[in-house]
N, CA, C and O atoms as a Maestro MAE file, in Angstrom:
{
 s_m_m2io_version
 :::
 2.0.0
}

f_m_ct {
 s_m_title
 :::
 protein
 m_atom[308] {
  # First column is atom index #
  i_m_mmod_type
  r_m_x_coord
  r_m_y_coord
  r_m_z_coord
  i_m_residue_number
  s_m_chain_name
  s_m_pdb_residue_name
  s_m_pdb_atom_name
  i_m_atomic_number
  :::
  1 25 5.362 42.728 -60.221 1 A "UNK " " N  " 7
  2 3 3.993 42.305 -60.033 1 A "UNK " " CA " 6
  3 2 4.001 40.959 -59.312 1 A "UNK " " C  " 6
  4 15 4.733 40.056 -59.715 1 A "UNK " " O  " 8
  5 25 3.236 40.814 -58.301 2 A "UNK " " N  " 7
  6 3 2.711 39.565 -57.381 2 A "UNK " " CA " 6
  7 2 1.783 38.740 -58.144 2 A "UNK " " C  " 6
  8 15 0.748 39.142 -58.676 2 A "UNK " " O  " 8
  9 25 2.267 37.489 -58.151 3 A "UNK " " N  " 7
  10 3 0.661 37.059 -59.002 3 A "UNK " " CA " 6
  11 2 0.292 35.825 -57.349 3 A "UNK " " C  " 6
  12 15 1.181 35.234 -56.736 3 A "UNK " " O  " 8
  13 25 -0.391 35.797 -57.198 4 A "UNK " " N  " 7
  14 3 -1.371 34.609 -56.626 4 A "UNK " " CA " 6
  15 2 -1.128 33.247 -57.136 4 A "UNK " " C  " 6
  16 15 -1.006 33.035 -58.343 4 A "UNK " " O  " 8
  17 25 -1.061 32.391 -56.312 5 A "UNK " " N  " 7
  18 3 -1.729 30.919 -56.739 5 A "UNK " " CA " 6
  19 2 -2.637 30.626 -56.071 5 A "UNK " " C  " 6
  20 15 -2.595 30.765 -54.848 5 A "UNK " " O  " 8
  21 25 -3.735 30.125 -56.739 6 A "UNK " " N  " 7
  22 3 -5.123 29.733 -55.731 6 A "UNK " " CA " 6
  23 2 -4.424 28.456 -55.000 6 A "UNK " " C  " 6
  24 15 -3.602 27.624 -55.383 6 A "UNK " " O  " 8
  25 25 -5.132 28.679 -53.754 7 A "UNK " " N  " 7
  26 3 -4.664 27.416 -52.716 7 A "UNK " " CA " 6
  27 2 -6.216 27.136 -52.140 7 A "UNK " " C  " 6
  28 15 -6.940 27.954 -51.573 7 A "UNK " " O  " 8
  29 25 -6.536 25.596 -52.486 8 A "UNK " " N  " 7
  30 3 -7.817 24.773 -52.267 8 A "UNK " " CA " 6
  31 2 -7.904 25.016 -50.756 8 A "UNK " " C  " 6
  32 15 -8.845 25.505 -50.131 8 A "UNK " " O  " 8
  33 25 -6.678 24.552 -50.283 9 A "UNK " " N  " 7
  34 3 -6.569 23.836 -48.738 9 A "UNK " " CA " 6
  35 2 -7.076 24.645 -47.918 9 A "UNK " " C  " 6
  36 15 -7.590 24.008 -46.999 9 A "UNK " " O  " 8
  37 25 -7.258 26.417 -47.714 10 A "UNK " " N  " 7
  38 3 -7.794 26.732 -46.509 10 A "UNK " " CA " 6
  39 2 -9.421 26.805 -46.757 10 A "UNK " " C  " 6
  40 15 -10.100 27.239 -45.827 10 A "UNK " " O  " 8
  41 25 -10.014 26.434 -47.867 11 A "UNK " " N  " 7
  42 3 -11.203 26.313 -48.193 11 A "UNK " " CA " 6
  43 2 -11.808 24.895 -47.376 11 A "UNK " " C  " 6
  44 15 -12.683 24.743 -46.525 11 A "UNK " " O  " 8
  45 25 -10.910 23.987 -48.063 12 A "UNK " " N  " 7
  46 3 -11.056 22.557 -47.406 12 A "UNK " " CA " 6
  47 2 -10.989 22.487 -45.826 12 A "UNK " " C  " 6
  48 15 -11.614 21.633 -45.198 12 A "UNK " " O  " 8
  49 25 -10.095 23.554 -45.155 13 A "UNK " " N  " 7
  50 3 -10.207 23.533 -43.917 13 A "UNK " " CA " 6
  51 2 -11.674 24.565 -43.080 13 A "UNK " " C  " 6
  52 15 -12.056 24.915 -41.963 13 A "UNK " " O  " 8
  53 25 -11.940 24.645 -44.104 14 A "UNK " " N  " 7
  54 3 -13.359 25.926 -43.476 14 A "UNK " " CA " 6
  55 2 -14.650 24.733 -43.588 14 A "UNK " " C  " 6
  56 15 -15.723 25.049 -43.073 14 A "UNK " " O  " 8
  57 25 -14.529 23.305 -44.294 15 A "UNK " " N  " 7
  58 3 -15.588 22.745 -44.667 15 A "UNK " " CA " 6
  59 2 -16.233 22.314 -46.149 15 A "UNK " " C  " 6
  60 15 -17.010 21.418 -46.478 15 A "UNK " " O  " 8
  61 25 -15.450 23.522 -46.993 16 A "UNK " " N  " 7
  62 3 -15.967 23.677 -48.025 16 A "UNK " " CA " 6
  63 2 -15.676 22.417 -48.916 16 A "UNK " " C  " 6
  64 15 -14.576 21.899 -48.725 16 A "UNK " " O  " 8
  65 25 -16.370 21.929 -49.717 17 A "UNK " " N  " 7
  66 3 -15.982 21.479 -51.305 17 A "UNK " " CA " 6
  67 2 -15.635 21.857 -52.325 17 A "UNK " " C  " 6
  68 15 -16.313 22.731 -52.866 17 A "UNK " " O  " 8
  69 25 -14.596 21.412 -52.900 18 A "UNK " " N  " 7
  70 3 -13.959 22.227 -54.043 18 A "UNK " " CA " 6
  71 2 -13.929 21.572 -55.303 18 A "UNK " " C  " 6
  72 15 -14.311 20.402 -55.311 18 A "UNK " " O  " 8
  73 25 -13.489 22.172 -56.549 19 A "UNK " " N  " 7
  74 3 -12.947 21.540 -57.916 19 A "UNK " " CA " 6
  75 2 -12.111 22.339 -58.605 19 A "UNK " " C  " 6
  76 15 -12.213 23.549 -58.401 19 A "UNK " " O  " 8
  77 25 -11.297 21.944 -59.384 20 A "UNK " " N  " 7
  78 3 -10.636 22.545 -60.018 20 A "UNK " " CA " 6
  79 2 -10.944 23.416 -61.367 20 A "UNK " " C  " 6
  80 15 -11.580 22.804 -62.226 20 A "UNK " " O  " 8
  81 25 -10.672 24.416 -61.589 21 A "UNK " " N  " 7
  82 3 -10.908 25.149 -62.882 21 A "UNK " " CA " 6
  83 2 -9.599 24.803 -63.712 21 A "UNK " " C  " 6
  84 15 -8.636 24.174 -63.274 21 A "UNK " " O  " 8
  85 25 -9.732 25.307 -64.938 22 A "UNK " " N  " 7
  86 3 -8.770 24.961 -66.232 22 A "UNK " " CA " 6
  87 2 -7.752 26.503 -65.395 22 A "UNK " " C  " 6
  88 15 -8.387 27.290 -64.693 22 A "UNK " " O  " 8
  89 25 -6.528 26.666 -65.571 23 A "UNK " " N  " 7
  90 3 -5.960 27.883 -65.184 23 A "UNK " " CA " 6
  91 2 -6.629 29.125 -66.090 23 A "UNK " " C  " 6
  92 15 -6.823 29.038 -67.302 23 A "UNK " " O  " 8
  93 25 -6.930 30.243 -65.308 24 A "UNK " " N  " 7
  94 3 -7.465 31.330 -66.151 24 A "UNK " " CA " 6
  95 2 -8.406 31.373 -66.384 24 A "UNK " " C  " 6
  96 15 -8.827 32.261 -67.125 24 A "UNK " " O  " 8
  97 25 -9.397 30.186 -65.730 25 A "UNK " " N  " 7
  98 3 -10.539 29.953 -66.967 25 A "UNK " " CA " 6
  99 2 -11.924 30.150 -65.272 25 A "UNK " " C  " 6
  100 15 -11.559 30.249 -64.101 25 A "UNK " " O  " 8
  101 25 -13.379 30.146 -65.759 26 A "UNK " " N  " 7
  102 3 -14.255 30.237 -65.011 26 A "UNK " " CA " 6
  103 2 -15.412 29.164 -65.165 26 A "UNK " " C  " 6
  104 15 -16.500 29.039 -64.603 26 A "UNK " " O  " 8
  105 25 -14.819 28.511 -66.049 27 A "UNK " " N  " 7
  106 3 -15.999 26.939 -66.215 27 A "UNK " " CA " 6
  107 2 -15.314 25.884 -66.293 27 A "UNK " " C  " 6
  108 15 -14.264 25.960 -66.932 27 A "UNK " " O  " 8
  109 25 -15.754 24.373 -65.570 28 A "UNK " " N  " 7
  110 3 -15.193 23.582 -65.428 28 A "UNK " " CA " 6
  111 2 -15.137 22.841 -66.839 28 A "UNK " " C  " 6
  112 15 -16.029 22.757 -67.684 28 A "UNK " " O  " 8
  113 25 -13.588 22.226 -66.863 29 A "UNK " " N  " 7
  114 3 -13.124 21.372 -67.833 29 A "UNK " " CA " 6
  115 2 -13.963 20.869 -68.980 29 A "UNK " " C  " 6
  116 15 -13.897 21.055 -70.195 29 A "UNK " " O  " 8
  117 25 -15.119 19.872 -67.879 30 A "UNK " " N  " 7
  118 3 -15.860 18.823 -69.045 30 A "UNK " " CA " 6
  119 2 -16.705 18.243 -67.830 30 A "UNK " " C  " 6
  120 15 -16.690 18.414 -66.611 30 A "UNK " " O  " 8
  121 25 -17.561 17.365 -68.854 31 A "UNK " " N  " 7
  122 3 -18.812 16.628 -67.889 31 A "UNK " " CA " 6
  123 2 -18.293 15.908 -66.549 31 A "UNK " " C  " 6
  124 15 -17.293 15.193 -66.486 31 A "UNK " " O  " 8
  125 25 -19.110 16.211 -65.547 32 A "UNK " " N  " 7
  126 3 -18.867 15.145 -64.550 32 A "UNK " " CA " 6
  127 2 -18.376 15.909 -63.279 32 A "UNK " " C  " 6
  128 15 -18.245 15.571 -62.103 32 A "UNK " " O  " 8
  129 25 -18.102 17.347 -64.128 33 A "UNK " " N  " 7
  130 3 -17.105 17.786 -62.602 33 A "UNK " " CA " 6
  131 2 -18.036 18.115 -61.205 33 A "UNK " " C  " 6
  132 15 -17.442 18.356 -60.154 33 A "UNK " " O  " 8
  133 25 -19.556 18.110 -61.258 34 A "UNK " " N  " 7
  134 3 -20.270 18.131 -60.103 34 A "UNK " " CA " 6
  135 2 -19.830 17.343 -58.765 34 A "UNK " " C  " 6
  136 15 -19.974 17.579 -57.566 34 A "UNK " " O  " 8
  137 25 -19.179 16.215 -59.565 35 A "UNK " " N  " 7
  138 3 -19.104 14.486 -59.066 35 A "UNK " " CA " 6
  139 2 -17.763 14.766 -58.395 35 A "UNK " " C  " 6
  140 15 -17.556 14.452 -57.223 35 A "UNK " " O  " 8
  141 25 -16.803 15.399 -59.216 36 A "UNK " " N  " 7
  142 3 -15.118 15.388 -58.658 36 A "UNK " " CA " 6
  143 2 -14.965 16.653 -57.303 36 A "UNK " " C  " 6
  144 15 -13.938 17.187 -56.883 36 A "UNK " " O  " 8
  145 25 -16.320 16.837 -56.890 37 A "UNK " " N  " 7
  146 3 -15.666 17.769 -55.548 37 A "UNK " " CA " 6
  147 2 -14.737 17.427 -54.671 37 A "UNK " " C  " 6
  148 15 -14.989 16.401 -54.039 37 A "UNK " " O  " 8
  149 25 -13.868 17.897 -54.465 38 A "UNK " " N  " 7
  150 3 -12.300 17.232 -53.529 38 A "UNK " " CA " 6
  151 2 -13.288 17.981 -52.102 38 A "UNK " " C  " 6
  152 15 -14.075 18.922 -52.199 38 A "UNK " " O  " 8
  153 25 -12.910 17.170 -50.778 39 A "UNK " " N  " 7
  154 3 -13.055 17.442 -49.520 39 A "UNK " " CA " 6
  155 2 -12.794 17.224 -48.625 39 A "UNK " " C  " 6
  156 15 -13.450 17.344 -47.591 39 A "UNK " " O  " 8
  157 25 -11.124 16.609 -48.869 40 A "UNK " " N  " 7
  158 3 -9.982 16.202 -48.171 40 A "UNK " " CA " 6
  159 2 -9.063 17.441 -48.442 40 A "UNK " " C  " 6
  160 15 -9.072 18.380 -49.239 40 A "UNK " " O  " 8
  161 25 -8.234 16.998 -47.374 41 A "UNK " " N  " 7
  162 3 -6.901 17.530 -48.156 41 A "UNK " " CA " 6
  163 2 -5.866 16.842 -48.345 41 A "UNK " " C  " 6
  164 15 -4.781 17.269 -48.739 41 A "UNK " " O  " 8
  165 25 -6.275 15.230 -47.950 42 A "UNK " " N  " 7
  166 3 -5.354 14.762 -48.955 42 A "UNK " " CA " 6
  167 2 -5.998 14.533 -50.031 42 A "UNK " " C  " 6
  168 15 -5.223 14.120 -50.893 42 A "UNK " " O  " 8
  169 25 -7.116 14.613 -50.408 43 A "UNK " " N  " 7
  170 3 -7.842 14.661 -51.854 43 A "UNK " " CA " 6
  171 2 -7.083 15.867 -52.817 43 A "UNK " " C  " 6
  172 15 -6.692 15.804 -53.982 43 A "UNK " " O  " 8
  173 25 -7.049 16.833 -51.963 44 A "UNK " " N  " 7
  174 3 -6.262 18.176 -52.807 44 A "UNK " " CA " 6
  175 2 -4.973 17.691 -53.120 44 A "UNK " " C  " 6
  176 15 -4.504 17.674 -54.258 44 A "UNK " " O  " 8
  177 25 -4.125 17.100 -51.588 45 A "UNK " " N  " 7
  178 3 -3.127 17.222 -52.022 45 A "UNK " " CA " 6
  179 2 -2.383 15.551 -53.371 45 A "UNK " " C  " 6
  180 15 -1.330 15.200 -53.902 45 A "UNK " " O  " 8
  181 25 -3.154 15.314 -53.321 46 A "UNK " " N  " 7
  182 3 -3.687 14.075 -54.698 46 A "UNK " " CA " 6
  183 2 -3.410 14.378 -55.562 46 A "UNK " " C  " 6
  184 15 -2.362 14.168 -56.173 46 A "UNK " " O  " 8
  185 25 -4.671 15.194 -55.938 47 A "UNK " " N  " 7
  186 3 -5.388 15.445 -57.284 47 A "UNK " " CA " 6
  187 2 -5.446 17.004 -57.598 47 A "UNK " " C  " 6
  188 15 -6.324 17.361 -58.385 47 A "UNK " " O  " 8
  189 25 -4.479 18.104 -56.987 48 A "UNK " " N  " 7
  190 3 -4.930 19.582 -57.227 48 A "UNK " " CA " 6
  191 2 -3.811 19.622 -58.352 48 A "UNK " " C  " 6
  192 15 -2.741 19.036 -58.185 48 A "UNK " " O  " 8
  193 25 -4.060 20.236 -59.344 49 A "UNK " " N  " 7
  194 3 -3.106 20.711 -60.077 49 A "UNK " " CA " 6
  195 2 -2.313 22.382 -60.157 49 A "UNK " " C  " 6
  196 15 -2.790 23.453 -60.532 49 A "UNK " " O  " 8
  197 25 -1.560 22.195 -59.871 50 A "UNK " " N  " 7
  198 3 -0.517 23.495 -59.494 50 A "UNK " " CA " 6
  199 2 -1.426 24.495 -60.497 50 A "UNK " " C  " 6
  200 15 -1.735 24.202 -61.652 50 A "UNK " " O  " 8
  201 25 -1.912 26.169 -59.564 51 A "UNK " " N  " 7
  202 3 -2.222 27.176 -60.905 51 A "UNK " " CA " 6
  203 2 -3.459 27.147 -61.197 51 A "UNK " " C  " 6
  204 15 -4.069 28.134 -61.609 51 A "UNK " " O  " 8
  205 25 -4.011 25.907 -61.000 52 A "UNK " " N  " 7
  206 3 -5.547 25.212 -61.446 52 A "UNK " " CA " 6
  207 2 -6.293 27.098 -60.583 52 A "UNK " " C  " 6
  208 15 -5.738 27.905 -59.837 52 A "UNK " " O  " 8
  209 25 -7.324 27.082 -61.038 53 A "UNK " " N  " 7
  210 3 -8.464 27.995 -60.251 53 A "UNK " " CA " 6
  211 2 -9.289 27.112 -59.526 53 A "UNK " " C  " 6
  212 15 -9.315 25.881 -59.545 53 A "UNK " " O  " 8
  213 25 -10.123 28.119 -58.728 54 A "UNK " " N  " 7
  214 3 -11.050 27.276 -57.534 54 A "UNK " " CA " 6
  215 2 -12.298 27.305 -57.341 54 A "UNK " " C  " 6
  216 15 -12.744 28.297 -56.764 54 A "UNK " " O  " 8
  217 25 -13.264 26.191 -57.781 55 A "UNK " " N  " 7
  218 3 -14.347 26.324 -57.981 55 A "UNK " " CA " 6
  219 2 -14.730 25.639 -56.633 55 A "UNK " " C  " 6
  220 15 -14.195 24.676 -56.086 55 A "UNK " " O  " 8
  221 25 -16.207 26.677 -56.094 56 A "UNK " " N  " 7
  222 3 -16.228 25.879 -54.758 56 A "UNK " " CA " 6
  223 2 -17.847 24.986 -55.518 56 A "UNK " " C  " 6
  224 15 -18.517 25.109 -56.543 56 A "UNK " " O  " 8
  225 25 -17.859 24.470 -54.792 57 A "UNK " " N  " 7
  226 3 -19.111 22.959 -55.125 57 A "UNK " " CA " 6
  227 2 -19.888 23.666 -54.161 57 A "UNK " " C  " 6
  228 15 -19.502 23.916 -53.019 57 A "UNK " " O  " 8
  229 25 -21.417 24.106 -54.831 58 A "UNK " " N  " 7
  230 3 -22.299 24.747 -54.472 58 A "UNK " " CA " 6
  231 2 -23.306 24.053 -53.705 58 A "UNK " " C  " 6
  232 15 -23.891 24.368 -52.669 58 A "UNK " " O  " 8
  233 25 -23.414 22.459 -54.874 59 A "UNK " " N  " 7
  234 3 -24.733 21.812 -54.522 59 A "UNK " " CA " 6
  235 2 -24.003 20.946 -53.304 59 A "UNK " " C  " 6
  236 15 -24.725 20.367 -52.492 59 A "UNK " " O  " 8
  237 25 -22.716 20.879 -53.206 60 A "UNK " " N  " 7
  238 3 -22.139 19.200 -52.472 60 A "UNK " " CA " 6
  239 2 -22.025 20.587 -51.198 60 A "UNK " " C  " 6
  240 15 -21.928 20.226 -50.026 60 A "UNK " " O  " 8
  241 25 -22.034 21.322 -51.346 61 A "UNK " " N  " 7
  242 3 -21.804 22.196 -49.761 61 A "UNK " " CA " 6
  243 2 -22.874 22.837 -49.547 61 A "UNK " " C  " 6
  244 15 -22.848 23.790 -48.768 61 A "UNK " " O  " 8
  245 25 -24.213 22.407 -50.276 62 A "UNK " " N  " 7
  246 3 -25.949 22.724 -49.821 62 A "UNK " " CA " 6
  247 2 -25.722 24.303 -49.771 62 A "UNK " " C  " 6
  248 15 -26.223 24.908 -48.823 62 A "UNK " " O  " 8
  249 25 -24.930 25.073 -50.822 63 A "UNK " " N  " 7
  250 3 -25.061 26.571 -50.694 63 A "UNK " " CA " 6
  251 2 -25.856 26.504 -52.090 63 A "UNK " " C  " 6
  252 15 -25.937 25.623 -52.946 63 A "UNK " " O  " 8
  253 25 -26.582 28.191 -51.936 64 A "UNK " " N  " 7
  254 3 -27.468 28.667 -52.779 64 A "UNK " " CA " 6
  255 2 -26.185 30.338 -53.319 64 A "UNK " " C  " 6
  256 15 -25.742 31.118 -52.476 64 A "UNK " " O  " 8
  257 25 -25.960 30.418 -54.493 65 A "UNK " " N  " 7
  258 3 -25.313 31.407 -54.956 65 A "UNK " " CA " 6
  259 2 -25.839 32.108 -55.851 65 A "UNK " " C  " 6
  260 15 -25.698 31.578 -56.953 65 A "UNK " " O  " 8
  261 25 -26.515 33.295 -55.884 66 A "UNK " " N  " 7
  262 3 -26.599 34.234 -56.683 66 A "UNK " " CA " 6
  263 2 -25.468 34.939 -57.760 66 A "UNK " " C  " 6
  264 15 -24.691 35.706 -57.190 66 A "UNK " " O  " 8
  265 25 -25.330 34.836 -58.769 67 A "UNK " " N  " 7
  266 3 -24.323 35.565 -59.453 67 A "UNK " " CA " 6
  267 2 -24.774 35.990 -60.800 67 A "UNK " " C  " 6
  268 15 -24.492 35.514 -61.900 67 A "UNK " " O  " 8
  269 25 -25.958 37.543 -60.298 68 A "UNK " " N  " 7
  270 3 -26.045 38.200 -61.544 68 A "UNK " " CA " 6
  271 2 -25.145 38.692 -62.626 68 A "UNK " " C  " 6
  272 15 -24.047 38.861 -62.096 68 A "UNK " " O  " 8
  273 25 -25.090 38.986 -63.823 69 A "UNK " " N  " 7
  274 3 -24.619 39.405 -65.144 69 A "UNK " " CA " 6
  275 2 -24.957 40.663 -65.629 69 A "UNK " " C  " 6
  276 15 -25.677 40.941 -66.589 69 A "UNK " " O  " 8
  277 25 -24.185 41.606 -64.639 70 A "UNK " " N  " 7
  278 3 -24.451 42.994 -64.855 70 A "UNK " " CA " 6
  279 2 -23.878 43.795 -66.635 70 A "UNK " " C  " 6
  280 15 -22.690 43.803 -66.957 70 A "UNK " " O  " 8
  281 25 -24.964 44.365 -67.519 71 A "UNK " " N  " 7
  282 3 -24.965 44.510 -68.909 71 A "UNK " " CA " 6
  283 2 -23.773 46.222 -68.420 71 A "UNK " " C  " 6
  284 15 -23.588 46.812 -67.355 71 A "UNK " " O  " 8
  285 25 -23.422 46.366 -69.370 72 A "UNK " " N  " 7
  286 3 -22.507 48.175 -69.193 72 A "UNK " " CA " 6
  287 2 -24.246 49.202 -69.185 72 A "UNK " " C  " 6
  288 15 -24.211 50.396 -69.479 72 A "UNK " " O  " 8
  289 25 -25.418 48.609 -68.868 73 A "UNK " " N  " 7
  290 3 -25.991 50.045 -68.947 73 A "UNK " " CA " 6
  291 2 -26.436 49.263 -67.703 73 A "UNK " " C  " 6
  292 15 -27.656 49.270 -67.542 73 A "UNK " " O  " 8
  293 25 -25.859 48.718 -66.963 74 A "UNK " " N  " 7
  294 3 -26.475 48.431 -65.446 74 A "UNK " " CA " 6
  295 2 -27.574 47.660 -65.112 74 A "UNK " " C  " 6
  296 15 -28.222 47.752 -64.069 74 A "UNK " " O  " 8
  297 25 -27.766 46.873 -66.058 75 A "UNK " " N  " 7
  298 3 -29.153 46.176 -66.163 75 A "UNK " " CA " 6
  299 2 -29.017 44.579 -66.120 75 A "UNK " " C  " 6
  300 15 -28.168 44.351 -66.982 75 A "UNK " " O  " 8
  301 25 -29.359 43.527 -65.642 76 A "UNK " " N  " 7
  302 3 -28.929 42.118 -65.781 76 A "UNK " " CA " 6
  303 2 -29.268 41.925 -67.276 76 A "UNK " " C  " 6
  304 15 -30.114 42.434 -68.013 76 A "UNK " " O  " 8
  305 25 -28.217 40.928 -67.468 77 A "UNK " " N  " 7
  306 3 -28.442 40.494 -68.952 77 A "UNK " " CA " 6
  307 2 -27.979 38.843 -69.303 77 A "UNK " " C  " 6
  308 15 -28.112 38.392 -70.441 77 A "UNK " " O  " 8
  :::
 }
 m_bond[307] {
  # First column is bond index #
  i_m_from
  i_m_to
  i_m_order
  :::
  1 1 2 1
  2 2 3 1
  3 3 4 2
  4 3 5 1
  5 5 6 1
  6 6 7 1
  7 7 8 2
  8 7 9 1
  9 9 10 1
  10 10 11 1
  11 11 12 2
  12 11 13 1
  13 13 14 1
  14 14 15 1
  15 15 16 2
  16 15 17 1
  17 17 18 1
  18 18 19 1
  19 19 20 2
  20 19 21 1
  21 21 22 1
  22 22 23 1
  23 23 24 2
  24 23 25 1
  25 25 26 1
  26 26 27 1
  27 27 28 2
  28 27 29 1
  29 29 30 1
  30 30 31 1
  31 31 32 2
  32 31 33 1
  33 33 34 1
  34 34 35 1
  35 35 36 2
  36 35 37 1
  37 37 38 1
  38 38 39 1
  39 39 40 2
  40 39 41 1
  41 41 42 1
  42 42 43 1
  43 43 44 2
  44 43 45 1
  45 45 46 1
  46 46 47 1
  47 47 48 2
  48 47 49 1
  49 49 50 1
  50 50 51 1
  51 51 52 2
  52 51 53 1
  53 53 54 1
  54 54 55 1
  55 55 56 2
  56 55 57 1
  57 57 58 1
  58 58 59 1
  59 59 60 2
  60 59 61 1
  61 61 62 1
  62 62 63 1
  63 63 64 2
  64 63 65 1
  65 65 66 1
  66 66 67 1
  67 67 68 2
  68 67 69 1
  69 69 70 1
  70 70 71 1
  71 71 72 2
  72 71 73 1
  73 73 74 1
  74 74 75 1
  75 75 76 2
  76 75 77 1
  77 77 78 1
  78 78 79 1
  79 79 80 2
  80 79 81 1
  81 81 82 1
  82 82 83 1
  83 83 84 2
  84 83 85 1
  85 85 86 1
  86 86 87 1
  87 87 88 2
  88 87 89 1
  89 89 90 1
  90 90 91 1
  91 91 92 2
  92 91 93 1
  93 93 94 1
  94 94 95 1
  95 95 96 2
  96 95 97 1
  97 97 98 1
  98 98 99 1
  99 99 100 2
  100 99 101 1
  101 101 102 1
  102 102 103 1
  103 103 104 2
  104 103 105 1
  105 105 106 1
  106 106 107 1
  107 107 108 2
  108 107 109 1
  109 109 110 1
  110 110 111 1
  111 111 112 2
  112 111 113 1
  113 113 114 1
  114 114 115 1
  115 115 116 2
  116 115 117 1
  117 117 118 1
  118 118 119 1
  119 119 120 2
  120 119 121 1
  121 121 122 1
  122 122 123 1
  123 123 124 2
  124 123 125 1
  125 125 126 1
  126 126 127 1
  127 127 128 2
  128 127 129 1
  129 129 130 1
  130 130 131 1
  131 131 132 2
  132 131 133 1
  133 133 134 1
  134 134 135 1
  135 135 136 2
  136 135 137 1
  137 137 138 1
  138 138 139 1
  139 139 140 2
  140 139 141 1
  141 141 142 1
  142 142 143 1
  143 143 144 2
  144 143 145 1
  145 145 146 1
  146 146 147 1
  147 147 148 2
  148 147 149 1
  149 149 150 1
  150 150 151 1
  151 151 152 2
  152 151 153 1
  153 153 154 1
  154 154 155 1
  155 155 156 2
  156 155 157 1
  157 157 158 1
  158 158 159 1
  159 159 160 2
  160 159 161 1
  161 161 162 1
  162 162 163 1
  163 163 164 2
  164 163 165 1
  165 165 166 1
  166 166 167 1
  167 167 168 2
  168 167 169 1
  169 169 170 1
  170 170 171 1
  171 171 172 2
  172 171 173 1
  173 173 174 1
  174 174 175 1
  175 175 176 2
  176 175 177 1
  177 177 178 1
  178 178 179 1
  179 179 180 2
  180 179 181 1
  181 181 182 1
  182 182 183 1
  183 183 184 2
  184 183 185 1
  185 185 186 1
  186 186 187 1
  187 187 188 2
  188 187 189 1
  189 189 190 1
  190 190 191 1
  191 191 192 2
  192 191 193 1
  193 193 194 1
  194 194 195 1
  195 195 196 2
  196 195 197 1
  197 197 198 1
  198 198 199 1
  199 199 200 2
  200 199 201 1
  201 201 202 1
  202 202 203 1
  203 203 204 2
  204 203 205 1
  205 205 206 1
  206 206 207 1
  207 207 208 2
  208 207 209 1
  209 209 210 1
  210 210 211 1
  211 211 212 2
  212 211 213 1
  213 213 214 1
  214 214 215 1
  215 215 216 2
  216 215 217 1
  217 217 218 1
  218 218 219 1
  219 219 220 2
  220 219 221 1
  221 221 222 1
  222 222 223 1
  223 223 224 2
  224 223 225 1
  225 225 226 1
  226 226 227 1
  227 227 228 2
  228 227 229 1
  229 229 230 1
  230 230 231 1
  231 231 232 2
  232 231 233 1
  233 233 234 1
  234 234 235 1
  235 235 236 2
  236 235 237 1
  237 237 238 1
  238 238 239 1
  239 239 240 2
  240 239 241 1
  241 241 242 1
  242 242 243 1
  243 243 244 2
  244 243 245 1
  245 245 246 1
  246 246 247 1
  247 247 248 2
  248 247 249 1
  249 249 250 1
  250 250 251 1
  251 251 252 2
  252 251 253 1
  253 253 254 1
  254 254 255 1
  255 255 256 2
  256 255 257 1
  257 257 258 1
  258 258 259 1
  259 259 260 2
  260 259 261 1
  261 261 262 1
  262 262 263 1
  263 263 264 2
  264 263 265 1
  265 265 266 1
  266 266 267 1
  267 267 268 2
  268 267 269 1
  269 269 270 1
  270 270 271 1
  271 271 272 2
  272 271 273 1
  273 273 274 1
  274 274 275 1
  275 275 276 2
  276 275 277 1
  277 277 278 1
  278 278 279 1
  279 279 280 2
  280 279 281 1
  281 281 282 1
  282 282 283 1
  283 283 284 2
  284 283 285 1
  285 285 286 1
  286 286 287 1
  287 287 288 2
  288 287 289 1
  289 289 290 1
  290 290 291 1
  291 291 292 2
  292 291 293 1
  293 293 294 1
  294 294 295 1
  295 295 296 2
  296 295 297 1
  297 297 298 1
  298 298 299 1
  299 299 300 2
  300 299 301 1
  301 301 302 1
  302 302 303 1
  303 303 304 2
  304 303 305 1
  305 305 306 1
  306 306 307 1
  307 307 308 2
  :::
 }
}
């Protein structure tokens, strides 16, 4: 089996803003992380922690994201 490591840097090279997730995980750490968007790459290559997941910064890159919560009978929930 192949596993992946998320890599910030070709995000950072498209423009984007990023943060780090806990490994495995889909919500950031703790308070504040709005503030820690990396948008360097030497910011990444700083502060990324090996494995970390990749949260892209929605409000610091003026995107609007939809991400409904589909229930098992197909219905948002």
């Amino acid at each position: 089996m192949h596993l992946l490591t998320p890599d910030p840097l070709p995000l950072i090279e498209r423009g984007l803003a990023v943060f780090s997730l806990p490994r495995g995980g889909r919500l950031p750490a703790g308070p504040g992380w709005q503030a820690d968007c990396l948008r360097t790459t030497e910011d990444v290559r700083k502060q990324w922690r090996p494995g970390d997941n990749i949260g892209i910064g929605c409000w610091a890159n003026q995107l609007v994201v939809l991400d409904p919560m589909w229930t098992t009978a197909g219905t948002a929930g």
